[in-house]
C-alpha positions as CSV (number, residue, x, y, z in Angstrom):
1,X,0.0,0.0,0.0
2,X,3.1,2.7,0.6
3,X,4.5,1.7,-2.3
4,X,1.1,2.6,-4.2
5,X,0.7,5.7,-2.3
6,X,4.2,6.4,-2.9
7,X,4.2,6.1,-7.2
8,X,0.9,8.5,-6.7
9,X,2.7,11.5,-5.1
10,X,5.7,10.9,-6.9
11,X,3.6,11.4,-10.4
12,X,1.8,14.4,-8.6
13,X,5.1,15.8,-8.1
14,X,6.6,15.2,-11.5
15,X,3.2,16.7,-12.9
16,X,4.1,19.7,-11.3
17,X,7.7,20.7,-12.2
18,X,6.2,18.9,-16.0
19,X,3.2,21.7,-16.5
20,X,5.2,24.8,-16.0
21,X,8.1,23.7,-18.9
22,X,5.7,22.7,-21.3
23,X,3.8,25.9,-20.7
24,X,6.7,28.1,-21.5
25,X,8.2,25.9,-24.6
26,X,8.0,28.4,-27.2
27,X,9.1,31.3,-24.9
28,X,12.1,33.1,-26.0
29,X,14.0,34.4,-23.5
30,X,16.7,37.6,-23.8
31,X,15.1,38.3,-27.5
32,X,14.0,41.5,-28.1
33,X,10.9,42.8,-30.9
34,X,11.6,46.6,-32.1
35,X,9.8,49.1,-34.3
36,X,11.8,51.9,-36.0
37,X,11.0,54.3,-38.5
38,X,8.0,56.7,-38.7
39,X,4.1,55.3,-37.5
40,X,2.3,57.8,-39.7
41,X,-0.6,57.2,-42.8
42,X,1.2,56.2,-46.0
43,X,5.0,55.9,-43.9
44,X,7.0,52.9,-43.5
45,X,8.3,51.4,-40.3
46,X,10.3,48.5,-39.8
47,X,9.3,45.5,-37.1
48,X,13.0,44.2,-35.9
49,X,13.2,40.5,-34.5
50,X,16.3,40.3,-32.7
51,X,19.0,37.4,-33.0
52,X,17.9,33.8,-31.4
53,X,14.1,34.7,-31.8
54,X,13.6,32.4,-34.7
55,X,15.9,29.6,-35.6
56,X,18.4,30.6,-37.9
57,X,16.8,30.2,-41.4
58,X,13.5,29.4,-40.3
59,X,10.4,30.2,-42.2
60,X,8.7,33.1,-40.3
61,X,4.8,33.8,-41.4
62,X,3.7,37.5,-40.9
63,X,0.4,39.0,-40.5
64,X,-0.9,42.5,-40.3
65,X,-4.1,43.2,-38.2
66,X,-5.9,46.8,-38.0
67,X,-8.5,49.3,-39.5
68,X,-7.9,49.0,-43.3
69,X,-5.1,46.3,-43.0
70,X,-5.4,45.2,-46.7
71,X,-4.4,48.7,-48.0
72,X,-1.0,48.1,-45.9
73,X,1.9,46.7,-47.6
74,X,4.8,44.6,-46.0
75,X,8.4,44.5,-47.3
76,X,6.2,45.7,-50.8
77,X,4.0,42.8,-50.9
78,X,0.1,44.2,-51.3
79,X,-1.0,41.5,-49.0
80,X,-2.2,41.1,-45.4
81,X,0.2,38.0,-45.1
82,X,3.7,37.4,-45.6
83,X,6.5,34.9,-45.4
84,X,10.4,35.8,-44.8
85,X,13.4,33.8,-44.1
86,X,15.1,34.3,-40.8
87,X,19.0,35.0,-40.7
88,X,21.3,32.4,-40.0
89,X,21.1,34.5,-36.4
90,X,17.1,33.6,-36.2
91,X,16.7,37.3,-36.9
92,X,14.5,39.0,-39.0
93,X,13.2,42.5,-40.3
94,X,9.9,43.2,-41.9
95,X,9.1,46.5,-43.7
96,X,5.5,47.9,-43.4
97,X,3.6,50.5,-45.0
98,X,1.0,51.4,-43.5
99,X,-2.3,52.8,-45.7
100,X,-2.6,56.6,-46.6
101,X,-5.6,56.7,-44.5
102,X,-4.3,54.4,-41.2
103,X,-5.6,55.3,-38.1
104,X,-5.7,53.3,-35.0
105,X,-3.7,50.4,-33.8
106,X,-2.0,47.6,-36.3
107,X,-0.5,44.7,-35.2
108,X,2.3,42.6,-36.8
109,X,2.2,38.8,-35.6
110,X,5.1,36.5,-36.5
111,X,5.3,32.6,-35.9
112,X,8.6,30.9,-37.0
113,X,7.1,27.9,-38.7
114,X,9.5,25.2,-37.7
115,X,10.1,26.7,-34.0
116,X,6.6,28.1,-33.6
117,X,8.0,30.4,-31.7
118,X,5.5,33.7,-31.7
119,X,6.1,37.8,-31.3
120,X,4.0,40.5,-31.7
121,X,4.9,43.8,-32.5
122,X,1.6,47.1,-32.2
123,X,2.0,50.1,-34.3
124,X,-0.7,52.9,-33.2
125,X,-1.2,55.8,-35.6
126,X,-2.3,58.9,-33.9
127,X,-4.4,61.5,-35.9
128,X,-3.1,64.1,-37.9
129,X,-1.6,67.0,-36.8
130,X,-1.4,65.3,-32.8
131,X,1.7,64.3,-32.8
132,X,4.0,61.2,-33.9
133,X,2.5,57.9,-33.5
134,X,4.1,55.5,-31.4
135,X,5.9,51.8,-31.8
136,X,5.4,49.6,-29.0
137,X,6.4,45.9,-28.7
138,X,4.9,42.9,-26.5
139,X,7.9,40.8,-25.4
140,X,6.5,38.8,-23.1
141,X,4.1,36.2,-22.7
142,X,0.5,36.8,-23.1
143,X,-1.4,38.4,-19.8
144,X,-4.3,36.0,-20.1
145,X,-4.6,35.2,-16.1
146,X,-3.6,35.7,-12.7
147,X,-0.3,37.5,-12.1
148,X,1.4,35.7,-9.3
149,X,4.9,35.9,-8.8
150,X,5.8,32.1,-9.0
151,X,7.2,31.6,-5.4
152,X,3.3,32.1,-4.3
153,X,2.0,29.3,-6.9
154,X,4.9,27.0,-6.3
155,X,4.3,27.8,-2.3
156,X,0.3,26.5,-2.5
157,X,0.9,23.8,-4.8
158,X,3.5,22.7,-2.2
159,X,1.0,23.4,0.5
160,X,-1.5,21.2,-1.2
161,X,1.1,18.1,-1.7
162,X,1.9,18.3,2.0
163,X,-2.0,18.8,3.0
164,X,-2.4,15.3,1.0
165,X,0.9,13.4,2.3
166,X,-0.9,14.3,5.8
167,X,-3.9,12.8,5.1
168,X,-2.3,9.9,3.5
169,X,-0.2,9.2,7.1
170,X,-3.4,9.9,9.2
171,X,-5.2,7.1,7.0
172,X,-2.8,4.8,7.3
173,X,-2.1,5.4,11.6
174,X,-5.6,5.0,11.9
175,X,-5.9,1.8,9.7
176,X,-2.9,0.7,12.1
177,X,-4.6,1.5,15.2
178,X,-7.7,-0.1,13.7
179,X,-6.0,-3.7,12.7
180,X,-4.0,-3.7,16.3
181,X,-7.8,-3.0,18.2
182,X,-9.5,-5.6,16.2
């Protein structure tokens, strides 16, 4: 029966240190997404995707999201969509022209297609006469929950694994006490 009870918190354990790797496989860490060049209707800008973001002559699909998105060009291809080769580095640079009549936010998404390793790059146009429009860049993972730091998740699933092991001794003293009684 330990030996049983053993096997189950040792794959409960293994589950645990497992999830968080495969959650963060196509992470890149240290590379960086930039935007240079002028974010104004009808100006070019250039999305930067530093060295060791792709793998080096990897396939990388592009895509261009936003108000009026098909009158954009990239790298001089009319097209929403795109494919480049990645340097020998993994790094790649896309040229893109936004519409004479942009306004809003455009985003540029990129997926190396071997890696599937994915970065996002937001150009936001402001309105004429306002001012220069602005580049930003999301480098990190996507904020789709809670924001922890890890020490406090690790801490309660630790918590948890030890509330279990106790119940799994309490069971087995009182089974113990039970069979020596009877």
């Amino acid at each position: 029966m330990i030996k049983k009870i053993t096997a189950v918190f040792a794959l409960a354990l293994a589950g645990l240190f497992i999830a968080p790797v495969a959650a963060n496989a196509s992470y890149v860490p240290g590379a960086t997404v930039e935007v240079s060049g002028s974010i104004a209707p009808g100006s070019t800008s250039t999305v930067s995707f530093s060295d060791g973001y792709f793998l080096g002559g990897e396939t990388v699909s592009f895509t261009l999201t936003g108000e009026n998105a098909s009158g954009a060009t990239l790298a001089a291809v009319d097209s929403q969509s795109l494919e480049k080769t990645a340097s020998a580095t993994g790094a790649v640079n896309l040229n893109v022209t936004l519409p004479s009549n942009a306004t809003g936010s455009y985003t540029v998404t990129a997926v190396g297609l071997t890696s599937g390793n994915p970065g996002t790059a937001t150009l936001t146009v402001t309105a004429a006469g306002s001012g220069s429009g602005s580049g930003g860049n999301n480098n990190d993972l996507a904020d789709t929950g809670f924001g922890a730091p890890a020490f406090v998740v690790w801490g309660a699933a630790g918590a948890v694994a030890l509330g279990a092991a106790l119940i799994a001794v309490l069971m087995m003293v009182r089974r113990q006490r039970a069979s020596i009684e009877a």
